[in-house]
C-alpha positions as CSV (number, residue, x, y, z in Angstrom):
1,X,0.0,0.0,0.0
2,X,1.2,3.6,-0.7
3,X,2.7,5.5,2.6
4,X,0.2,8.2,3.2
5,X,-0.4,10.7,5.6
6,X,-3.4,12.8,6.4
7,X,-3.3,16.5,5.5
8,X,-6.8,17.4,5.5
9,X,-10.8,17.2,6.5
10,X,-13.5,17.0,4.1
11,X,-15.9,20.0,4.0
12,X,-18.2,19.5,1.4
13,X,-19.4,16.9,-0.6
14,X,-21.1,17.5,-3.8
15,X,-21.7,13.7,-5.8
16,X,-17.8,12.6,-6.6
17,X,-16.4,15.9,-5.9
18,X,-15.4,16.4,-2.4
19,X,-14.1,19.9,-0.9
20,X,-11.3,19.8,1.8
21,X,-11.3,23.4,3.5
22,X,-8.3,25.4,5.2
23,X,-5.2,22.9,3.7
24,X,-2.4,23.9,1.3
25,X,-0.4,21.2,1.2
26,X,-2.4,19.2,-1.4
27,X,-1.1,19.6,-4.9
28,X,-2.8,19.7,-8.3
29,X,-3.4,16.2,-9.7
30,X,-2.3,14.2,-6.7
31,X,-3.7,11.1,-6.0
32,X,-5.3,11.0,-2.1
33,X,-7.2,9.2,-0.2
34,X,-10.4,10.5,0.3
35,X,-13.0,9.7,4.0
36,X,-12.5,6.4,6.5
37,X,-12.7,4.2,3.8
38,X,-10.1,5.8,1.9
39,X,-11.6,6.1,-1.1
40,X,-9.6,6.4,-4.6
41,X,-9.7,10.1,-5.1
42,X,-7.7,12.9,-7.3
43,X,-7.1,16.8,-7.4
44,X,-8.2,18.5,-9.9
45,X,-8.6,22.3,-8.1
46,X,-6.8,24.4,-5.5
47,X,-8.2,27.6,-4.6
48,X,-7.1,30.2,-2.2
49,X,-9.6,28.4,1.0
50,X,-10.2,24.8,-0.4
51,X,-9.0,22.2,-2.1
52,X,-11.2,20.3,-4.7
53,X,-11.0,16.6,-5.1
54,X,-12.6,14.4,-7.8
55,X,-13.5,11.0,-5.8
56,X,-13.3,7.6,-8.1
57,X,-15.5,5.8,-6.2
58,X,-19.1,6.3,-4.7
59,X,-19.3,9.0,-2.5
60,X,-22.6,7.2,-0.9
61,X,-21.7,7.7,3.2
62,X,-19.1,9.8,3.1
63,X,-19.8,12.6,6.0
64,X,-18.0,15.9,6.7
65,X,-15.0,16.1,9.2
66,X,-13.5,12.6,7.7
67,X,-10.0,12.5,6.9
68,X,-8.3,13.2,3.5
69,X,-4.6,11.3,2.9
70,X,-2.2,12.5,1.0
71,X,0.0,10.3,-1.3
72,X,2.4,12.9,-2.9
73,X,2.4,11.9,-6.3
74,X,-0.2,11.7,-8.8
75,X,-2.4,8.8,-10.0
76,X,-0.5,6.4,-11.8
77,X,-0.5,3.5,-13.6
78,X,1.1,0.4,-12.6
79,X,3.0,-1.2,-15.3
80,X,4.4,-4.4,-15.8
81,X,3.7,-8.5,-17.0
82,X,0.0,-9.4,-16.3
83,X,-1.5,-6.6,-18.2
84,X,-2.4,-8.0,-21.2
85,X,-5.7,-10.3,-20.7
86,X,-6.5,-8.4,-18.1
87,X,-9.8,-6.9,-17.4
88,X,-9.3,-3.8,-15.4
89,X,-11.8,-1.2,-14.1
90,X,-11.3,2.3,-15.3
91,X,-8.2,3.3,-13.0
92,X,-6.6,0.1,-13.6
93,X,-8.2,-2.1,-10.7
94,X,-8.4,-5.9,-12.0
95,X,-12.2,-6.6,-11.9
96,X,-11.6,-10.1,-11.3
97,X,-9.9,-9.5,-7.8
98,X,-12.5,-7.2,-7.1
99,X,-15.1,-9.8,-7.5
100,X,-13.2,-12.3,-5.4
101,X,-13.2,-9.4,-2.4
102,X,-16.6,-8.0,-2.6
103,X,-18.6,-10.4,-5.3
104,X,-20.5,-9.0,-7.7
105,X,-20.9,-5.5,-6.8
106,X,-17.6,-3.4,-6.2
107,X,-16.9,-2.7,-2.8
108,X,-15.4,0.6,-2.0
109,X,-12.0,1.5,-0.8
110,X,-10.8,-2.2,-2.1
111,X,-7.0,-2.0,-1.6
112,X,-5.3,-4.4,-4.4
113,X,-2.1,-4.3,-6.4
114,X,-2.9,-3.3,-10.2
115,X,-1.0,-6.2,-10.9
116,X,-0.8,-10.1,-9.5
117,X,2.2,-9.4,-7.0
118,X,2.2,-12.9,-6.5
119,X,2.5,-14.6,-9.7
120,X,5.8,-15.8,-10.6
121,X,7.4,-15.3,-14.1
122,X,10.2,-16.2,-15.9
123,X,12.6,-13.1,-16.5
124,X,15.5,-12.9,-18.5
125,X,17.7,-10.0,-18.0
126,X,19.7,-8.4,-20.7
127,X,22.2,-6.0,-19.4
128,X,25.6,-7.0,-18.1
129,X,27.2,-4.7,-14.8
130,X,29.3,-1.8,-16.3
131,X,26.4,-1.6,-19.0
132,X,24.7,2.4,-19.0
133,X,20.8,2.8,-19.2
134,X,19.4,5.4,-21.1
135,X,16.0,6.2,-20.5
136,X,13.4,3.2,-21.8
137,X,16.4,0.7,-23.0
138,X,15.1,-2.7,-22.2
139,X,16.9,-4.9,-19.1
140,X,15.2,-7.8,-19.0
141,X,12.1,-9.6,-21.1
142,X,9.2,-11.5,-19.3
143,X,7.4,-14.2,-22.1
144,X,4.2,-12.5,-20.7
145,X,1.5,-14.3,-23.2
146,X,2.2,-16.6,-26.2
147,X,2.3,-13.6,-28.4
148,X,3.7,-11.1,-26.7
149,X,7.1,-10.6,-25.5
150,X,7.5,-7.9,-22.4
151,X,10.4,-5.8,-22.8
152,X,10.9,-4.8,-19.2
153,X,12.0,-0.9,-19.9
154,X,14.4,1.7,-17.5
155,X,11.3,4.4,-16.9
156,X,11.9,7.6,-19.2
157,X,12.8,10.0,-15.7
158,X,15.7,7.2,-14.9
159,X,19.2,6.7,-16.4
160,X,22.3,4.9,-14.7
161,X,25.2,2.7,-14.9
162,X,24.6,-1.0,-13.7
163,X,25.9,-2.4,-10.3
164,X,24.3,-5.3,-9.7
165,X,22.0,-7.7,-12.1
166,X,19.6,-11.1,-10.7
167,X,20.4,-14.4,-12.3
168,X,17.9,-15.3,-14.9
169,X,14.7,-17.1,-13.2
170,X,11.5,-17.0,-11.8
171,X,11.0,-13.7,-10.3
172,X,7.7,-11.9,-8.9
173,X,6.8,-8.4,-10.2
174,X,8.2,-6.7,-7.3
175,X,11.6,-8.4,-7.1
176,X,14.7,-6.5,-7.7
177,X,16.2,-7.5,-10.8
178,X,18.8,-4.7,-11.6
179,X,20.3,-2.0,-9.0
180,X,21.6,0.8,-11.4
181,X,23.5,4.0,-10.1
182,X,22.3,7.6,-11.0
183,X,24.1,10.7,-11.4
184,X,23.9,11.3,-7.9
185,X,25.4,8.2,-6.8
186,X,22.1,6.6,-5.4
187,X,21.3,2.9,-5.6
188,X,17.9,2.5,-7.1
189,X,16.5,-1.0,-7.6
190,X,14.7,-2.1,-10.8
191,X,11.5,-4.3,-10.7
192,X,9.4,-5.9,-13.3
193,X,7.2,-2.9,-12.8
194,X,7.2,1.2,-13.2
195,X,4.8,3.5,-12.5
196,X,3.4,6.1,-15.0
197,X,1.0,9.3,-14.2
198,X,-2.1,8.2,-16.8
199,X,-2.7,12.3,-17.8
200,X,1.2,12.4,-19.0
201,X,1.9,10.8,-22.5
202,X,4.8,9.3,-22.6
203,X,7.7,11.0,-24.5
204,X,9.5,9.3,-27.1
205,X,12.5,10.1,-29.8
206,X,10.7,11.4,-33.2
207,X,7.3,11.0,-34.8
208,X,7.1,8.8,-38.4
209,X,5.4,9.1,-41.6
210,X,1.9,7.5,-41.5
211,X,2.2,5.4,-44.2
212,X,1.2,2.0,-43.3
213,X,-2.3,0.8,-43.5
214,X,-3.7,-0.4,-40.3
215,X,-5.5,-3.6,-41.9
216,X,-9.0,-4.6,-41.0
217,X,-10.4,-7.0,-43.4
218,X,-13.6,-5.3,-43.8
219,X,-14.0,-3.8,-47.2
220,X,-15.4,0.0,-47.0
221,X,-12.5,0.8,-44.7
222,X,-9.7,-0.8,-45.9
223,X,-10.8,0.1,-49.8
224,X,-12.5,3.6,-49.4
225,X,-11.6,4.7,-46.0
226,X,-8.5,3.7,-44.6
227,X,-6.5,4.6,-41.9
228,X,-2.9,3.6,-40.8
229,X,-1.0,2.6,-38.6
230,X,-0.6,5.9,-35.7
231,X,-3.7,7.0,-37.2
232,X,-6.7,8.8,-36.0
233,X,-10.8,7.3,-36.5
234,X,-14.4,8.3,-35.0
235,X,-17.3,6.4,-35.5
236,X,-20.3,8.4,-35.1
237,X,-23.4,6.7,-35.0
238,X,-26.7,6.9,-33.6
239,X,-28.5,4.0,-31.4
240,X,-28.6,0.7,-32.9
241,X,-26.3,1.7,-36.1
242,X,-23.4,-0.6,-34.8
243,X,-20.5,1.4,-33.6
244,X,-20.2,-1.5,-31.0
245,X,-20.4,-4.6,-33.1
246,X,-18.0,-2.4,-35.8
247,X,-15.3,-1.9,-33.3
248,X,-15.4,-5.8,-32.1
249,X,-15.2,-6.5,-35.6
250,X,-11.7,-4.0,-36.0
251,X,-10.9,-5.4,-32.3
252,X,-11.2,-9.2,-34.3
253,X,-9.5,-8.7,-36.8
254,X,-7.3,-5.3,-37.5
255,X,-3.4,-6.6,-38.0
256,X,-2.4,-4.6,-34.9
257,X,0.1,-6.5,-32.3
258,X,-2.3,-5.8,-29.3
259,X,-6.1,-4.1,-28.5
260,X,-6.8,-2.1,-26.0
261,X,-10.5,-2.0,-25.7
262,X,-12.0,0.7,-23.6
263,X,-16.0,0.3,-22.4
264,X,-16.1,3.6,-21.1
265,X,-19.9,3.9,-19.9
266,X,-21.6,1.6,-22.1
267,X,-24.1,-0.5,-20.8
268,X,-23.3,-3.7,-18.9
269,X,-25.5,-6.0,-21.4
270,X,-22.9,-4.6,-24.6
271,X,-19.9,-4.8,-21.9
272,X,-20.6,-8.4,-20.7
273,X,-20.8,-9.3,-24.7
274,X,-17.3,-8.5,-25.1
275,X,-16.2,-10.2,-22.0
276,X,-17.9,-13.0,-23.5
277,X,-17.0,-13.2,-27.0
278,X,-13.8,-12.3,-26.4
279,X,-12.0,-15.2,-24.8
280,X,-13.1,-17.8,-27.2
281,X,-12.0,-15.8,-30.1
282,X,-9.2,-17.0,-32.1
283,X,-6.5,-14.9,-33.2
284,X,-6.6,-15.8,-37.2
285,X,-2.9,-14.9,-37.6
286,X,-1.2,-16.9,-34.4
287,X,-3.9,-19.5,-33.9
288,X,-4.0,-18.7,-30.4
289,X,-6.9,-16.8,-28.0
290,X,-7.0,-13.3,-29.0
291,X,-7.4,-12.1,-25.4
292,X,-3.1,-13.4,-24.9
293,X,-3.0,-9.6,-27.0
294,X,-5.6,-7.9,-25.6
295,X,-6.8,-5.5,-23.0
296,X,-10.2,-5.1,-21.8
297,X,-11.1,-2.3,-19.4
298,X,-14.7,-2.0,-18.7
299,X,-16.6,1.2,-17.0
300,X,-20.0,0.6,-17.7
301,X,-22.8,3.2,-16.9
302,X,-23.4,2.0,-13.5
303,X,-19.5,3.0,-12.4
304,X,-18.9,6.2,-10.8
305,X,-18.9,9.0,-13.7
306,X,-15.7,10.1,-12.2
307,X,-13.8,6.5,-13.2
308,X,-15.3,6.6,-16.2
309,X,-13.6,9.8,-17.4
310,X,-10.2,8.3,-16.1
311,X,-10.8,5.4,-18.2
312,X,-9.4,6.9,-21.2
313,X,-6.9,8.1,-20.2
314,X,-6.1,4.4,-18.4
315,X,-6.2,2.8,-21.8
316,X,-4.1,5.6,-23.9
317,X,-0.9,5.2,-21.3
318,X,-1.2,1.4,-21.0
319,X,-1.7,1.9,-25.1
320,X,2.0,3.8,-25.2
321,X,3.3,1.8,-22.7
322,X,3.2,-1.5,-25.1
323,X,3.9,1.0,-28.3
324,X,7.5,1.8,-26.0
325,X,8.1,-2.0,-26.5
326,X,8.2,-1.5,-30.3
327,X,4.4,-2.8,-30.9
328,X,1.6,-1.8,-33.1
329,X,-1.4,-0.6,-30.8
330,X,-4.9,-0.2,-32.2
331,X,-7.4,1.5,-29.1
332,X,-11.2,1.2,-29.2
333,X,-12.5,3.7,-27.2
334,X,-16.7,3.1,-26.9
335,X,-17.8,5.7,-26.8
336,X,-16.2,9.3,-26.5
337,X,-19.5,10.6,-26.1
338,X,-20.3,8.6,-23.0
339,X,-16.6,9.9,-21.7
340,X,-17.3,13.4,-22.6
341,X,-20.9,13.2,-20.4
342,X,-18.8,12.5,-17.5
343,X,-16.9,15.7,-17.7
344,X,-19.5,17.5,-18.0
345,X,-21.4,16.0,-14.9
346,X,-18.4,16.8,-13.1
347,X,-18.0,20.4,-14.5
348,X,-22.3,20.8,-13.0
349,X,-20.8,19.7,-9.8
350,X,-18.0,22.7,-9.9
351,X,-20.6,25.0,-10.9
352,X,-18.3,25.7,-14.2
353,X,-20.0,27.9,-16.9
354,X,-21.4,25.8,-19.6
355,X,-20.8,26.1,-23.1
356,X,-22.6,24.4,-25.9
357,X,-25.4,22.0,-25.0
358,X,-23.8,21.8,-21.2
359,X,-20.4,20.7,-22.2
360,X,-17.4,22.6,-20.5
361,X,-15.3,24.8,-22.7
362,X,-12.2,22.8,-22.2
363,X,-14.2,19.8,-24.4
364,X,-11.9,20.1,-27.5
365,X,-8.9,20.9,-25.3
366,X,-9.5,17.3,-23.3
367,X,-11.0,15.1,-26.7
368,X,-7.5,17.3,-28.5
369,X,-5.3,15.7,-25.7
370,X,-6.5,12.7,-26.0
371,X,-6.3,11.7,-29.9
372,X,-2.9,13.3,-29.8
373,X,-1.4,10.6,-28.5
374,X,-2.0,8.6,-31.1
375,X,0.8,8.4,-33.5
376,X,3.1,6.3,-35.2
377,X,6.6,6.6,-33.5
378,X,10.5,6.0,-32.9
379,X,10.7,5.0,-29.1
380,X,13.2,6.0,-26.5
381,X,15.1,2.5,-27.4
382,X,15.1,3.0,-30.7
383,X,12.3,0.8,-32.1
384,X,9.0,1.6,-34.1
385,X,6.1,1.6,-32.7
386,X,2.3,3.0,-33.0
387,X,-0.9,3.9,-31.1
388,X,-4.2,3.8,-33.7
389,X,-7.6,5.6,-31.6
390,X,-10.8,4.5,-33.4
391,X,-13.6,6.2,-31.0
392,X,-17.0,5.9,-31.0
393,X,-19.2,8.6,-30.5
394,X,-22.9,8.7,-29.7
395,X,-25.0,11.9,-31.1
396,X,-27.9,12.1,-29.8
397,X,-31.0,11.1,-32.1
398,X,-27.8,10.8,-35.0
399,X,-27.3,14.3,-34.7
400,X,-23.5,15.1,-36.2
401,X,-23.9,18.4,-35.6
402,X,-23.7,18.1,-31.7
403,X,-21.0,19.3,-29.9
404,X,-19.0,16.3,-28.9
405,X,-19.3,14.7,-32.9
406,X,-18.1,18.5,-34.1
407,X,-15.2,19.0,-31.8
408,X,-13.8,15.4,-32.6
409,X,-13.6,15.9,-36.2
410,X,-11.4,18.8,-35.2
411,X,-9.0,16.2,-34.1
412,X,-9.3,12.9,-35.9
413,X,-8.7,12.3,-40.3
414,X,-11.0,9.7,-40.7
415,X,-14.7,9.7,-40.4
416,X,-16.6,6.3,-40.1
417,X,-20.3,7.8,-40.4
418,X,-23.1,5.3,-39.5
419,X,-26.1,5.8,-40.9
420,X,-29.6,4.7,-39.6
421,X,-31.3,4.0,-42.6
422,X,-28.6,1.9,-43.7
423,X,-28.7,-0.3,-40.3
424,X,-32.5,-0.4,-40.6
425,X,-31.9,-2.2,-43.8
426,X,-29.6,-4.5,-42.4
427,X,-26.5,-3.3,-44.1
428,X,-23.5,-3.9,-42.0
429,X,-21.5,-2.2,-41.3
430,X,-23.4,0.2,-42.1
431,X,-20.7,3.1,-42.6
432,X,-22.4,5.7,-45.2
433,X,-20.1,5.9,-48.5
434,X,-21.0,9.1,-48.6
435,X,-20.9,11.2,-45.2
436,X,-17.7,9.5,-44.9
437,X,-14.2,10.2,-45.9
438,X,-10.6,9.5,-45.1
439,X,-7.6,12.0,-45.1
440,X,-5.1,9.5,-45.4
441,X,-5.6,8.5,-48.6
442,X,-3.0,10.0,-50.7
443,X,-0.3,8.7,-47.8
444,X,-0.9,5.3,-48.4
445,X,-1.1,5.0,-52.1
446,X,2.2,4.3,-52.0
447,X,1.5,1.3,-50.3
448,X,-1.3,0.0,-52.0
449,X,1.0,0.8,-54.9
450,X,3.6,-1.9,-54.0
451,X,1.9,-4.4,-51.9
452,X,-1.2,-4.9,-53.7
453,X,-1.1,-3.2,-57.2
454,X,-0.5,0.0,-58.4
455,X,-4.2,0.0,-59.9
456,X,-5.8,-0.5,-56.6
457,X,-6.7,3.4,-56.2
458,X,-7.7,4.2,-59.8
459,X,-10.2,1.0,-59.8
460,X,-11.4,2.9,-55.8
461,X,-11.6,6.2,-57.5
462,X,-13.8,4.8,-59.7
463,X,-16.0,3.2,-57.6
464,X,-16.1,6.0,-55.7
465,X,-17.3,7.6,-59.0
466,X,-19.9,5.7,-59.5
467,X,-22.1,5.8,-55.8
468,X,-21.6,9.3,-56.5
469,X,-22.8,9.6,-59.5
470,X,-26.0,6.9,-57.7
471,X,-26.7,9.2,-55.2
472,X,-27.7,11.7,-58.0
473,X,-29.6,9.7,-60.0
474,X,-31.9,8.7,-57.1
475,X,-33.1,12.3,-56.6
476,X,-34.7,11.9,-59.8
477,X,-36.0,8.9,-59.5
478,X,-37.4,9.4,-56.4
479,X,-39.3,12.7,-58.5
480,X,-40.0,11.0,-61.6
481,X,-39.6,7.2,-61.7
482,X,-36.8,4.8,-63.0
483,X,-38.5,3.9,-66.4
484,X,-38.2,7.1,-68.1
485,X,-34.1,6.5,-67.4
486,X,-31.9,6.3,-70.3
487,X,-30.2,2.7,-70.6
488,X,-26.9,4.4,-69.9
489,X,-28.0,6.0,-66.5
490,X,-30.0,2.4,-65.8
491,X,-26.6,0.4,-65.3
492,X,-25.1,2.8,-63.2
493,X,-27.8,2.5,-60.4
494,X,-27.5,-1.5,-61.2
495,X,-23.7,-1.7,-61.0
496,X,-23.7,0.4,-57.8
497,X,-26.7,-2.0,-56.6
498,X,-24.0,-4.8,-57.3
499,X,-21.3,-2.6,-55.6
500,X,-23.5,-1.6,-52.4
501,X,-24.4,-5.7,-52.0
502,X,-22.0,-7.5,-53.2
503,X,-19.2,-5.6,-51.8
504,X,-19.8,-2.6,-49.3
505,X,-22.1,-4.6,-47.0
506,X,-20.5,-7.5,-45.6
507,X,-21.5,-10.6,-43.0
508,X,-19.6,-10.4,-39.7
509,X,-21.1,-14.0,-39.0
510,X,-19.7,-15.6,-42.1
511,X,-16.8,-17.5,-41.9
512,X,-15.5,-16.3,-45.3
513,X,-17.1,-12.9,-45.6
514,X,-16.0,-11.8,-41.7
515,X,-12.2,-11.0,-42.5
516,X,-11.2,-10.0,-46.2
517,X,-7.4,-9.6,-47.1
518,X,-6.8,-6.5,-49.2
519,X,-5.7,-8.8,-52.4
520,X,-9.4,-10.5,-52.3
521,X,-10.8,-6.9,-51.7
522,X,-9.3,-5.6,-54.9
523,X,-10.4,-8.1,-57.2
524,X,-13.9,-7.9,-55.9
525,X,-13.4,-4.1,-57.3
526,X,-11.8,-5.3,-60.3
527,X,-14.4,-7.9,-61.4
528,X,-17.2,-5.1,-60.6
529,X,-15.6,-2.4,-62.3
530,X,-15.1,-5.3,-65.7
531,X,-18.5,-5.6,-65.3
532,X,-19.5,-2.4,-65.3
533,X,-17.1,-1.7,-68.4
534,X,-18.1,-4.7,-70.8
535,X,-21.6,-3.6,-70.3
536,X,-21.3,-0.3,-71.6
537,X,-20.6,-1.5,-75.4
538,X,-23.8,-3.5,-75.0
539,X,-25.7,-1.1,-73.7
540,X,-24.3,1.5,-76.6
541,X,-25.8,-0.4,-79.3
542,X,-29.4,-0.2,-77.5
543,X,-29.5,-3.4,-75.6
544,X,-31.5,-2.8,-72.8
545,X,-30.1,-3.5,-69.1
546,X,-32.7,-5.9,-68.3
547,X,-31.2,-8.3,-71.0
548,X,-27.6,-8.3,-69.4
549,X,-30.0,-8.6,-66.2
550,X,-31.1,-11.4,-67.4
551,X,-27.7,-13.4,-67.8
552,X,-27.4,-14.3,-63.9
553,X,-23.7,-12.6,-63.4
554,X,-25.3,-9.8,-61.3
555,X,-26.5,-12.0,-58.9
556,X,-23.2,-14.5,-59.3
557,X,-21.0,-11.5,-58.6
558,X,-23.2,-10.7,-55.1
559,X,-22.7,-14.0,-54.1
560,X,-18.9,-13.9,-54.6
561,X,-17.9,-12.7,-51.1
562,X,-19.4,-16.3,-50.3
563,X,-18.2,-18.5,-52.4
564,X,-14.6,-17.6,-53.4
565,X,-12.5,-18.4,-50.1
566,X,-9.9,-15.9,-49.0
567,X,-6.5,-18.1,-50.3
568,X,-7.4,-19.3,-53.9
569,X,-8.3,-15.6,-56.3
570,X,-8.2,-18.3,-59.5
571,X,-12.5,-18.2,-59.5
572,X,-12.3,-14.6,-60.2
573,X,-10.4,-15.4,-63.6
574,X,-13.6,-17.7,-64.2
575,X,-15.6,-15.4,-63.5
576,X,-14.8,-12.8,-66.0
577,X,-14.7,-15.7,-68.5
578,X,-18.6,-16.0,-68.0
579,X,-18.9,-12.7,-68.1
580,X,-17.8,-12.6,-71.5
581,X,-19.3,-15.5,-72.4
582,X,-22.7,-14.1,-71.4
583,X,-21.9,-11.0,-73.2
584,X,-21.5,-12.6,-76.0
585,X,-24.5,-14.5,-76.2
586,X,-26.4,-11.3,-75.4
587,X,-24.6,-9.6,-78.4
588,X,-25.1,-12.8,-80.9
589,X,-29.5,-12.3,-79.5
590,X,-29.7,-8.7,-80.6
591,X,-27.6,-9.0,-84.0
592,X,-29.9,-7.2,-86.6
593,X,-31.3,-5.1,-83.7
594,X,-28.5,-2.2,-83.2
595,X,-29.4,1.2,-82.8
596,X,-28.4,3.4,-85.5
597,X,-25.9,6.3,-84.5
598,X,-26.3,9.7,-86.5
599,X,-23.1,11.3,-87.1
């Protein structure tokens, strides 16, 4: 437990925010402990005659006159083996530890180590005495999961020379494993763990180019609106459009090294999903349970607001903490919106003057701090590694134009938008071709370029193109009809019928149609855009669309996401052998029938 020592009384209590009158010795952003029970609590206010503490726990009970404890540093993050398949709460407390204190419910002022203190591991140092530690070089590496391999890094406000170094064996997380001198000629020992304030991002040496996809396997991101690795995403959405099952499904599948997945105040019903699904999932690349490379922290609805705002911030610096160890770290944050409701609960409590629909003014200081630690980056030791945020967001009725959807765009170069009449239809994801758009585009071509095929954004241009160009034909159907259409204008709206069916919407419970690689995604294009081109010479001469209708191949090519698996592309070579064979039998049933074309 942390040495503390009382320096204060509580005065007022207002919900989670607690006054402490006539005390100075508090300082901003310390951790303390707030009443008897010695609540979790954290300072976010000193005035000239109080002190003003934002509690992490309910406040239910708490009186006036009860003691406040100082702990002289602020609240931090405990970092070390045993994170990954965890399941923490939103300041890092394991849930399951929790439960085996106070059983279902969460007791309050529960003293546990973040981490399993007594689990042993095996620990492998790799320093020699004599050798100097820069801060974040690596000393020793802890097989922590199947999959991942814990570099066990000098903290970035250390540096020393080596004295002393444990033989390699089973340790505990709290053993000394290397005694290093500092400048001042003091001893410190090394553990498997450091500590980490969570509002603090972590520093590193340079930012990179963003210039690697972050790969999903589902075809409207990856094809129209893709983001990289170190890059930025929101997913707006209102209820029931499926910014939760999307996420699970980038969570599933995205080729990142580890997930952080953040339930910040969604209900319990979606949370206990995820808890769940998760653990039986299958990591497709590895073969091994997804959860040995993932995170879970869950604050659903229920939790004190105050945890839930902390909850981000929990997730980004165990996030960088694994990116300092030269991974590639995707975060799903669900939802921002239910984040941003916390702060500005807490800001009623301070009696702060609102801004736009209630929300504090610092809004798109706090959502700007947050997505800015996203990035793809050279660490301290030298390696590569990124942080990807995708974040959910919940307007209200679908409303984008709400505060909290507004001020993220601010911050974030890729813009998932949901749209309700598409999830009403049952078209999942259902991620508007439209509304949406990606600024990362241009900085990935060359990627696309040479891993997949320098055609791959020409052929998504003209897709593109082409539900465009839909979007304004319906206006004048919806005025006037489809009939009075000219043939031309008739196979648009049929090839973008194929597009929106055959290849935007896709089935997340489908074995074969769940996770696409890229190469599969771009000859779905391909095959649709061949379509689309041998039909125009058909429909040139004055064949009507309902004859190449007719043929079957529309409907073949919607099934294709079914029946051509994701290793063998040889099909889609047979397929555009029936599709001139059709053609040509269409051709050979009009002969004698072409329309004449006056010079």
């Amino acid at each position: 437990m942390t040495k503390v020592e009382q320096k204060g009384i509580i005065s007022g209590i207002n919900g989670p925010v607690v006054t402490v009158s006539k005390t100075k010795e508090l300082g901003m952003m310390e951790m303390v402990y707030v009443g008897d029970l010695k609540l979790i609590g954290e300072v976010i206010g000193i005035e000239k005659e109080s002190t003003i503490i934002q509690v992490y726990e309910s406040t239910t009970g708490l009186k006036a006159g009860e003691p406040i404890y100082s702990t002289g540093a602020p609240l931090s993050l405990m970092l070390g083996p045993g994170i990954i398949g965890g399941v923490f709460d939103g300041i890092e407390r394991p849930l399951e530890k929790l439960f085996e204190k106070t059983g279902s419910f969460i007791g309050r002022g529960i003293d546990t180590p973040n981490l399993d203190t007594d689990k042993v591991w095996s620990v492998k140092p790799t320093v020699q005495v004599g050798d100097y530690l820069e801060a974040g070089m690596t000393y020793a590496t802890v097989q922590e999961t199947e999959l991942v391999n814990h570099k066990i890094m000098l903290s970035p406000n250390l540096k020393g020379e080596v004295v002393e170094v444990a033989a390699e064996g089973d340790y505990k997380v709290l053993d000394c494993i290397v005694k290093i001198k500092d400048a001042y000629d003091e001893i410190i020992e090394l553990t498997l763990v450091q500590y980490w304030p969570v509002r603090d991002p972590r520093p590193f040496t340079s930012r990179k180019r963003l210039d690697q996809p972050l790969i999903t396997g589902q075809r409207i991101i990856d094809t129209l609106f893709p983001i990289p690795k170190g890059g930025t995403a929101a997913i707006p959405g209102g209820f029931g459009t499926g910014k939760t099952m999307t996420q699970h499904q980038l969570a599933k599948w995205s080729d990142a090294d580890i997930i952080v997945y953040i339930g910040c105040g969604e209900r319990g019903n979606e949370i206990t999903e995820v808890l769940e699904d998760f653990p039986k999932l299958i990591d497709p690349k590895s073969g091994k349970p997804l959860m040995e490379r993932t995170v879970l922290i869950a604050n659903t609805s229920n939790m004190p607001v105050a945890a839930r705002e902390a909850s981000i911030y929990t997730g980004i610096t165990i996030a960088e903490y694994y990116r300092d160890m030269g991974y590639h770290v995707a975060i799903m944050a669900d939802s921002t919106s239910r984040w941003a409701e916390a702060l500005r609960e807490i800001s009623g409590r301070l009696e702060e003057m609102p801004a736009e629909e209630g929300f504090p003014a610092y809004l798109p200081s706090r959502l700007s701090q947050f997505y800015e630690r996203a990035g793809y980056v050279e660490t301290l030791n030298r390696m590569e590694g990124s942080v990807s945020i995708i974040g959910a967001v919940s307007p209200q009725g679908g409303d984008f134009s709400e505060p909290v959807t507004q001020n993220t765009k601010r911050f974030i170069r890729c813009f998932w938008a949901l749209d309700r009449n598409l999830a009403y239809s049952r078209h999942y994801p259902a991620i508007h071709w439209l509304n949406s758009y990606s600024e990362y585009v241009n900085e990935l071509k060359p990627w696309f370029d040479a891993k997949v095929t320098p055609d791959f954004m020409n052929v998504r241009k003209k897709m593109l193109g082409l539900l465009q160009e839909e979007s304004k034909l319906m206006e004048i159907v919806k005025l006037i009809g489809a009939d009075i259409l000219p043939e031309e204008q008739k196979l648009i709206l049929e090839v973008t019928k194929l597009i929106r069916l055959g290849f935007l919407q896709q089935n997340a419970f489908h074995d074969v149609d769940t996770y696409v690689p890229v190469e599969k995604q771009f000859k779905m294009m391909e095959i649709i855009m061949f379509l689309y081109e041998a039909s125009r010479p058909i429909v040139a001469r004055g064949i009507p669309v309902s004859q190449i209708r007719k043929t079957g191949i529309f409907d073949e090519l919607v099934k294709m996401k079914y029946t051509i698996n994701n290793e063998d592309f040889t099909p889609f070579d047979d397929l555009k052998t029936k599709i001139d064979e059709a053609f040509i039998k269409v051709n050979e049933s009009y002969k004698g029938f072409e329309r004449v074309i006056k010079e």
